[in-house]
C-alpha positions in Angstrom: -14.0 -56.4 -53.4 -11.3 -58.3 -52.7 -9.3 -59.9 -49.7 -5.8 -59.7 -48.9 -2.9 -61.1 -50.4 -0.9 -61.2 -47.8 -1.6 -64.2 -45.1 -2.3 -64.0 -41.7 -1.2 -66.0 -38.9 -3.5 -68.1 -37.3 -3.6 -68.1 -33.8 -5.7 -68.7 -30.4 -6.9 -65.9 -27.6 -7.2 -67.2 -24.7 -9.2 -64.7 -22.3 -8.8 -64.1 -18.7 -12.8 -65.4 -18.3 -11.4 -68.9 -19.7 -13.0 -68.3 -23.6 -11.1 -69.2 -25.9 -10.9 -66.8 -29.4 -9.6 -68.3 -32.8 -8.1 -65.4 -34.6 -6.2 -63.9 -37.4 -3.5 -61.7 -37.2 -1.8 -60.0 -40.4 1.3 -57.7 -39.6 2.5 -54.8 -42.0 5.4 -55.1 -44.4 8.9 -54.5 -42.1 9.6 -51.5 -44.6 11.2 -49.1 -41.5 12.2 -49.2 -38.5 9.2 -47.1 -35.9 9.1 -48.9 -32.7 5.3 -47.4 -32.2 3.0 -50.0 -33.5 -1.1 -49.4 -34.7 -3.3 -51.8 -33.9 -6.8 -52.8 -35.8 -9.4 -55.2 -34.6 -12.6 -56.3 -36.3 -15.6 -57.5 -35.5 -18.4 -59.5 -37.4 -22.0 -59.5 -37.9 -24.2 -61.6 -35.3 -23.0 -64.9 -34.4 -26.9 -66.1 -34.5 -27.3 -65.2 -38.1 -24.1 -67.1 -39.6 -21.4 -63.8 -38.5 -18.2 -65.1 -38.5 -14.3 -63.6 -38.6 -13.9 -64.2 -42.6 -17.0 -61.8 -43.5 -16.7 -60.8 -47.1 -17.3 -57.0 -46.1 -14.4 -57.4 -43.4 -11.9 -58.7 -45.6 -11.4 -55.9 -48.3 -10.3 -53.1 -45.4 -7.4 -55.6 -44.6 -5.1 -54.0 -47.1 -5.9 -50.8 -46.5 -5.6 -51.5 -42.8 -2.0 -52.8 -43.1 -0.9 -49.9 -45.6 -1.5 -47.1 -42.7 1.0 -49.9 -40.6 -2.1 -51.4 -38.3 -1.6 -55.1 -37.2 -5.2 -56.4 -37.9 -6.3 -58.7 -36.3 -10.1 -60.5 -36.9 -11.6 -63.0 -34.9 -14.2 -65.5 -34.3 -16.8 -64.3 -31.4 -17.7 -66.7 -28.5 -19.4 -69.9 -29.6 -18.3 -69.2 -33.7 -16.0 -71.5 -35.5 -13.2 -72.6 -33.1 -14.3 -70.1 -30.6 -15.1 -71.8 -27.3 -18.3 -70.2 -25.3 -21.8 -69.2 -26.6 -22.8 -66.4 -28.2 -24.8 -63.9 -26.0 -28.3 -62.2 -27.0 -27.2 -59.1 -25.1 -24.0 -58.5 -26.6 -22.3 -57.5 -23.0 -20.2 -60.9 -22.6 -18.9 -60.5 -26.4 -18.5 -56.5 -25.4 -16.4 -57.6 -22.3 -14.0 -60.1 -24.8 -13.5 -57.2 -27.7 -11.4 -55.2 -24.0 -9.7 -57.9 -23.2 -9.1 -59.2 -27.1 -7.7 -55.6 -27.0 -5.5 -55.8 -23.8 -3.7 -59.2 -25.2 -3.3 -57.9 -28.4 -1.5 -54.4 -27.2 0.5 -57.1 -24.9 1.3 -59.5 -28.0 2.4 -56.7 -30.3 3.9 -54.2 -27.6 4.6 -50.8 -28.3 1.2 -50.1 -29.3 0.3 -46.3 -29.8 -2.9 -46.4 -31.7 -5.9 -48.7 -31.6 -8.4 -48.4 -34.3 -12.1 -50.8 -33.4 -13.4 -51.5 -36.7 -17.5 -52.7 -36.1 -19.5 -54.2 -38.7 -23.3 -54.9 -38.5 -24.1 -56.1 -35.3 -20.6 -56.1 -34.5 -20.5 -52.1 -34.5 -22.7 -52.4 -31.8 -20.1 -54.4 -29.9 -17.3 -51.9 -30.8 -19.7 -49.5 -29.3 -19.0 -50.5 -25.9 -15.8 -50.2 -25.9 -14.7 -46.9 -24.2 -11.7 -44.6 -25.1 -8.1 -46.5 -23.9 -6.4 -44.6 -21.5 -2.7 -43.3 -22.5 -3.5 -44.6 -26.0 -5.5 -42.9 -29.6 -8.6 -45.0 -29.7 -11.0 -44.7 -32.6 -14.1 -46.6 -33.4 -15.4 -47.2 -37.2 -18.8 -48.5 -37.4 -20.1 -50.0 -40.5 -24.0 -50.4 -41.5 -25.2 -49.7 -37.6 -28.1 -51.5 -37.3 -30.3 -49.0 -35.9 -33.6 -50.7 -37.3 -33.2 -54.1 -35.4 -30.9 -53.1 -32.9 -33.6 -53.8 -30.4 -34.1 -57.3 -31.0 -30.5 -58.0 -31.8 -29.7 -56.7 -27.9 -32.7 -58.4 -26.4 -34.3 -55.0 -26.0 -31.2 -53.4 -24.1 -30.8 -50.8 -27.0 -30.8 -48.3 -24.0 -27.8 -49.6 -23.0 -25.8 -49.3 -26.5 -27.4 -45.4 -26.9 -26.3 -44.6 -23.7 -22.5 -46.2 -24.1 -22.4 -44.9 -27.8 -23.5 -41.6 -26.1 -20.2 -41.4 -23.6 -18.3 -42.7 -26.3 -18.7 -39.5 -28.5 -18.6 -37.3 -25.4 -15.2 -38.3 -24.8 -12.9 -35.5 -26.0 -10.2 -37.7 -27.1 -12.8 -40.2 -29.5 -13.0 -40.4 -32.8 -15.9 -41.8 -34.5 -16.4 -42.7 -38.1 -20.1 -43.8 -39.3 -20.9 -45.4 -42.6 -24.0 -46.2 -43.9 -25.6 -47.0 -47.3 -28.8 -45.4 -48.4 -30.5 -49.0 -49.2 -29.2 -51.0 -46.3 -32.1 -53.4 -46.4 -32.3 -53.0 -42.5 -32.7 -49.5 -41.4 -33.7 -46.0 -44.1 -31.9 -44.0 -45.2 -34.3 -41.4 -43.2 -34.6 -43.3 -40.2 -30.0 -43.2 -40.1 -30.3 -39.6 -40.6 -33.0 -38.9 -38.1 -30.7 -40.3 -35.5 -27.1 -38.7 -36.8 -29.2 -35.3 -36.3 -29.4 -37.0 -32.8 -25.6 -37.5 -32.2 -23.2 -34.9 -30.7 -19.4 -34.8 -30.0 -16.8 -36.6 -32.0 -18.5 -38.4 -34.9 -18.0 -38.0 -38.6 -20.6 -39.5 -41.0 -20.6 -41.1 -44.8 -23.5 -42.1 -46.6 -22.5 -44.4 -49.5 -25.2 -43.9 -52.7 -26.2 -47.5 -53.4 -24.6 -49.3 -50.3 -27.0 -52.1 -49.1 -26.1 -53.6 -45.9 -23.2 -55.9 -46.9 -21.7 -54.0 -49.9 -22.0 -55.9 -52.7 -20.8 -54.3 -56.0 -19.5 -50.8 -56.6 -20.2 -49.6 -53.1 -18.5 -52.1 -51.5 -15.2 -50.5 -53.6 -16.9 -46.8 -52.2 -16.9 -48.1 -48.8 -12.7 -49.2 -48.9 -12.2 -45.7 -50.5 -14.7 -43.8 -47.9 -12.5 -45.7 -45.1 -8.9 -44.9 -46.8 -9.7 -41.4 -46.7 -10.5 -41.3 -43.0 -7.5 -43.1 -42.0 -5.2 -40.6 -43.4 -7.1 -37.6 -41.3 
């Protein structure tokens, strides 16, 4: 897979709580003239295991992103790279900056109609938390959920992240988009469909044959292509 060609803008998010968030933001070709604007913000794998904005599984769904006309932006957690703060074990202070990363990006970019959460690894776990926006289409892609460790990887508040996950696909204006490979070193491929049987509401599910956990090879091209088709539904 391959990143962008396109450059991004480097900038700074400085959050009501006083963190401060080093960023990139890329912006879609000015090829017409909509006023309405997409937004698109991801999220990395845990800080505590060397997660940071510039993931190589991240970087491929930038193109894509910006061909739909979403202004992505990726960032560096609390307590990662330039990032000021320190990374949580519970996840609920970086859950808490993805809404407000959200509510001075929407502010930033203005006009903003649709805001697409895109989660990978731990950081689907993060996205998670964040509730449908009012008065705006919210939708939530989670990549390789990790379901096996998610215990430890919350300090054992994976009651918490069922439970929000839960009211997230209960909400009759989500949208949910799950993808998983079948030999993601960190949870089976029986134990993810054990608990998609357990989902209800707004979720749609891919499994990618061959995908590992971070999508090296030819399923790391099936993943762009799974997420490409669900952004044109």
């Amino acid at each position: 897979m391959q990143k962008s060609e396109l450059q991004p803008q480097d900038i700074f998010i400085d959050l009501p709580s006083g963190v401060r968030l080093e960023a990139n933001l890329w912006s879609p070709r000015k090829e017409d003239n909509s006023e309405s604007t997409k937004l698109a913000v991801c999220l990395h794998p845990w800080a505590w295991l060397g997660g940071r904005k510039d993931d190589p599984a991240l970087g491929p769904l930038v193109d894509p992103l910006l061909s739909e006309r979403y202004h992505v932006i990726q960032y560096n957690a609390r307590g990662v790279g330039g990032s000021s703060g320190w990374s949580s074990f519970t996840g609920f202070s970086e859950g808490k900056d993805l809404q407000d990363v959200v509510e001075w990006s929407m502010q930033k970019i203005g006009n903003v109609i649709s805001v697409l959460l895109v989660g990978y690894s731990h950081g689907s776990l993060i996205t998670s938390l964040c509730p449908v926006l009012p008065s705006v289409r919210t939708s939530h892609l989670l990549l390789s959920y990790p379901l096996g460790p998610r215990s430890w990887l919350t300090l054992f508040n994976s009651a918490s992240y069922t439970k929000a996950l839960d009211t997230l696909l209960s909400h009759p204006d989500s949208k949910v988009f799950v993808v998983f490979g079948d030999r993601d070193e960190f949870t089976s491929a029986s134990r993810y469909h054990d608990w998609i049987a357990s989902l209800t509401g707004n979720i749609q599910v891919e499994e990618v044959a061959g995908g590992s956990h971070f999508w090296h090879g030819r399923a790391g091209q099936d993943l762009v292509n799974a997420v490409k088709r669900w952004l044109l539904l």
